[in-house]
Every structure is written in structure tokens, then in C-alpha cells.
N, C-alpha and C positions, 0 to 999 in steps of 0.2 A: 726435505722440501717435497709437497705434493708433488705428484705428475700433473700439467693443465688438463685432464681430461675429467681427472679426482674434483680437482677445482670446479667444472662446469657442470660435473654431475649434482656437484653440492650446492651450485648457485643454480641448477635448474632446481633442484630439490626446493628450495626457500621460495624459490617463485613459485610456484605449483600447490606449494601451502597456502601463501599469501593469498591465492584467489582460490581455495577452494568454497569459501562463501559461496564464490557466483555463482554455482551450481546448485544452491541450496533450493531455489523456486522449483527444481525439475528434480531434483534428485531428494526423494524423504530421507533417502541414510543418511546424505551429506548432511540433511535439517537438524537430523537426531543428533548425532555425532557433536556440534555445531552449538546444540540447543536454543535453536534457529523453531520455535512453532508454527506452522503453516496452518494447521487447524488447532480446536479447543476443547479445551471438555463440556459437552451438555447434549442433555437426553433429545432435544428437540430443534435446538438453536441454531442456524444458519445467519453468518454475520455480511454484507453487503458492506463493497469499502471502495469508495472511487478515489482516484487516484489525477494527480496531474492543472487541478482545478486552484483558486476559482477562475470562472470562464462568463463575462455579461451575460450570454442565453444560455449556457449550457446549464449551469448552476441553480438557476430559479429552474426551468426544466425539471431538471432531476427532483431538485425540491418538492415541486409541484407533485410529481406522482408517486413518489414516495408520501406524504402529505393523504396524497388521493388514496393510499394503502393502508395508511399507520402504520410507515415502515421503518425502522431507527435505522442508521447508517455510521459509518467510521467515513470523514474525508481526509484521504491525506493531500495536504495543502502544500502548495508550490511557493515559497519565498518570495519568489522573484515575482510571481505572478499576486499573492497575498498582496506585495509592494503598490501592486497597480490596481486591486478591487479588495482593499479593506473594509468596506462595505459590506460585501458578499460576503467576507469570511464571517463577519459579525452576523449576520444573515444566519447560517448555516447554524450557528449556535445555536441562535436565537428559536430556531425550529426544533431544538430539543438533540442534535445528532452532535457529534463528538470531533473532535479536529484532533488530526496526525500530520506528523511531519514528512516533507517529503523532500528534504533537501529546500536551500536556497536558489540554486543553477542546477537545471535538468540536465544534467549530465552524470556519464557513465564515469564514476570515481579513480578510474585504472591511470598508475602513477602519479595519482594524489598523495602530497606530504601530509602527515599527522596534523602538519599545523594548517592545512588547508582545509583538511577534513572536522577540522575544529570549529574554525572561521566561520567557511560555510553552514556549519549544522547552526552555532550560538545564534547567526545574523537570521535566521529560519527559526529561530526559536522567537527572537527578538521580537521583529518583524509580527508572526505570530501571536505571539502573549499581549502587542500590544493592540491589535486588531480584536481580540477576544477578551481582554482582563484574565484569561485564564493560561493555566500551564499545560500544553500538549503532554499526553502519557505517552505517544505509542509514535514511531519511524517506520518508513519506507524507504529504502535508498530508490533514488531514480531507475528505469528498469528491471528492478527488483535483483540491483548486483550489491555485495557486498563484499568488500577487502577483510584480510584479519585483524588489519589498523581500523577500519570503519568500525567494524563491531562491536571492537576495544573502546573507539570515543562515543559512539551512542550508549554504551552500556553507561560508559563514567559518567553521560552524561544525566542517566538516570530516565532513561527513555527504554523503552520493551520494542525491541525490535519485531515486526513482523512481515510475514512474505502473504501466500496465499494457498489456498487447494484446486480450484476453480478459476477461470477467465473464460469473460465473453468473447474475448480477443474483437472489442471493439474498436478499436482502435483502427481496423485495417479498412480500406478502400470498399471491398467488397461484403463489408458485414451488415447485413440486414438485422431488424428487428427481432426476426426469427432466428437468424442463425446467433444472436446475440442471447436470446432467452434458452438457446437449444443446449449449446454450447457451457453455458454458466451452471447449469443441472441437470446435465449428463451424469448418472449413476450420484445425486445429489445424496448426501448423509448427515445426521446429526453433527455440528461441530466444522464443518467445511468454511471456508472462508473462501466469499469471492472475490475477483479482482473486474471492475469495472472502471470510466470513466467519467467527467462530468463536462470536460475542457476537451479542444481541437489543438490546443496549441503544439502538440509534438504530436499528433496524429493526423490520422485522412480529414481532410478540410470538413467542418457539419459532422464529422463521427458523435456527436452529441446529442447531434437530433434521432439517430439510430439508440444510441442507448439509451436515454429518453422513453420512446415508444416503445422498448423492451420491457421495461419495469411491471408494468401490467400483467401481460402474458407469464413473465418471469415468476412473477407471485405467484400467479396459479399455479402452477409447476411446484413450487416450494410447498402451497398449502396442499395440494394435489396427495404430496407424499406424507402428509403429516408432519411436515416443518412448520416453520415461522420467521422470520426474521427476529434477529437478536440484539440486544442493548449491549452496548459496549459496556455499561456497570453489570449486566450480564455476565459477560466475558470477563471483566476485571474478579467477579466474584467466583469466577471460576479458576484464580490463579493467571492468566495470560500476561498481566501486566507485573507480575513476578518473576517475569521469565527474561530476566536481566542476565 
């Protein structure tokens, strides 16, 4: 018979595995380890991916000045929220930019059963595909947390998981235009991926209308150093969405 100490050392061990995903947004070993991509391969390409949407003003927004840029974009789209502006998602296509998943319920997955983590991704997909006629290639978990079961069912599900390299961190109270553009290409490199968003609905009330007014300044910045924004058949052509 173990000792119960043996026992807790082993059931913290299993749990401490289980979530080492989470760590993957901030931690590149844990990404590599993981096979978790944060960035891509390309000599020039910098990819823009809002997250959390669609949102009634946030979304024509961002459209808009992305639009005003010739800038392709990755959304990853909210189920819950797709549920109530299938319109917009249709929208978003229809301007050329690419739709990901981003979960059904904005929530943090932690002590999610398999078969909830099933449910919710399928009804997000559903939902989804039937907003667009099309099939999303690429996930988000909410927060950018992932479990070692989450991983497990986006892969089966046939979806390329991605996280990010970059955030505006707009999302918060205090993020201005500037500190939104400053922030998303701070030491900016070929291959980077950023994290923005287009919706309030789990952030500072109007954080949209700040990331919004970033886009502009933010381009500059990218063309500035010899970037560009990047096409998600871009990035697919570059392997990413192999990255199952």
C-alpha cells in the first residue's frame, strides 16, 4: 500500500500536467514542448486575430479600418455571441478575413469534463459553420487557457490550435489607442501573431472603440519595420494549420 503522502504527490503530479497548457501563452517552452504555435513561419508576415467578437459596433469598427488598410485578419468568434449577431459573423467573411473558434461559453475550461469540452467546441462549431457555410480551421480556448483534455478534443476535432506572440492588452480600463498600438509591436518580428479585440462583452465597457482607433497607428508601426499584415491562406501555406 502507498503512504497517503506518495498518493498526493502523484495526484498533484496528474494535476499539474493537466494544466500545463495554461501556461503556454506566456511560457514559449511550455508552447514548444506542447506543440502549441504562437508564431509562424514567414519572412515578412505579421498575422492580426481578434478575439471575443461578434460585437453590433465593435465589429463593423474594426471592419472598417482594417478595410481602410487592406488588412486580412483571423476572428476568433464567440458561440454564444455568433448565437445572437449571425449577421456580423457572415459579415466578417464576406470582407475576405477568416473565422476561428473561440469556444461556445467564454469561460475559463478548469474542471471541464471531456464531454463538456466536446459539447461546447461541436455547438461553436455548429453555430458557426452555419452563420458562415463554411468550416472554421483554427481555436482559441477563452483566455488563451488550455487543459491536456482541451487540446486532445480540438485536435480530434480537426481544428489547429492557436495562442499568440503579442497583445494590445486592450481589453483593460485604462488602454488607450496608443498604448494599444505601442504594446502589440513592441520589438515586432516576422511571424508574430497578435492578440486583439473587436467585442466589450468580457472586457472594459467601449474597449472597442480603443482598439478601433489603434488599427491605423498600429499599421504604421508594422509597415514602419518592413512588415505587413498577413492572410490566414498565408499562414496555412506556411504549415500552421498542420499544427494539429
Amino acid at each position: 500500500m502507498r503512504p497517503p503522502g506518495a498518493v498526493a504527490l502523484g495526484v498533484g503530479g496528474l494535476l499539474a500536467a493537466h494544466w500545463t497548457p495554461a501556461s503556454a501563452a506566456f511560457s514559449p517552452a511550455a508552447a514548444r514542448m506542447l506543440r502549441l504555435r504562437t508564431t509562424f513561419p514567414s519572412e515578412r508576415g505579421v498575422l492580426l486575430t481578434f478575439d471575443d467578437g461578434p460585437h453590433p459596433q465593435g465589429t463593423p469598427a474594426v471592419l472598417s479600418a482594417l478595410d481602410d488598410a487592406h488588412a486580412p485578419a483571423l476572428f476568433f468568434v464567440s458561440g454564444e455571441q455568433a448565437a445572437r449577431y449571425p449577421e456580423l459573423v457572415a459579415e466578417i467573411v464576406a470582407a475576405g478575413h477568416e473565422i476561428g473558434v473561440h469556444g461556445f461559453r467564454h469561460q475559463t475550461r478548469r474542471q471541464w469534463t471531456r464531454r463538456l469540452l466536446v459539447d461546447d467546441t461541436k455547438r461553436a462549431l455548429d453555430t458557426i459553420s452555419s452563420a458562415t457555410k463554411t468550416a472554421p480551421r483554427f481555436y482559441r480556448p477563452p483566455h488563451g487557457v488550455f487543459s491536456l483534455t482541451g487540446l486532445r478534443v480540438v485536435r480530434q476535432l480537426r481544428l489547429a490550435p492557436m495562442l499568440w506572440s503579442k497583445w494590445g492588452r486592450d481589453w483593460e480600463y485604462r488602454a488607450t489607442s496608443s498604448t494599444i498600438a505601442r504594446r502589440a509591436t513592441d520589438r515586432l518580428k516576422a511571424g508574430d501573431v497578435v492578440l486583439l479585440h473587436d467585442a466589450d462583452h468580457y472586457g472594459a465597457p467601449s474597449s472597442w472603440r480603443q482598439t478601433a482607433a489603434s488599427l491605423a497607428p498600429m499599421l504604421e508601426r508594422v509597415t514602419a519595420v518592413g512588415l505587413e499584415p498577413a492572410s490566414v491562406r498565408a499562414v496555412a501555406d506556411a504549415g500552421f494549420a498542420l499544427s494539429l
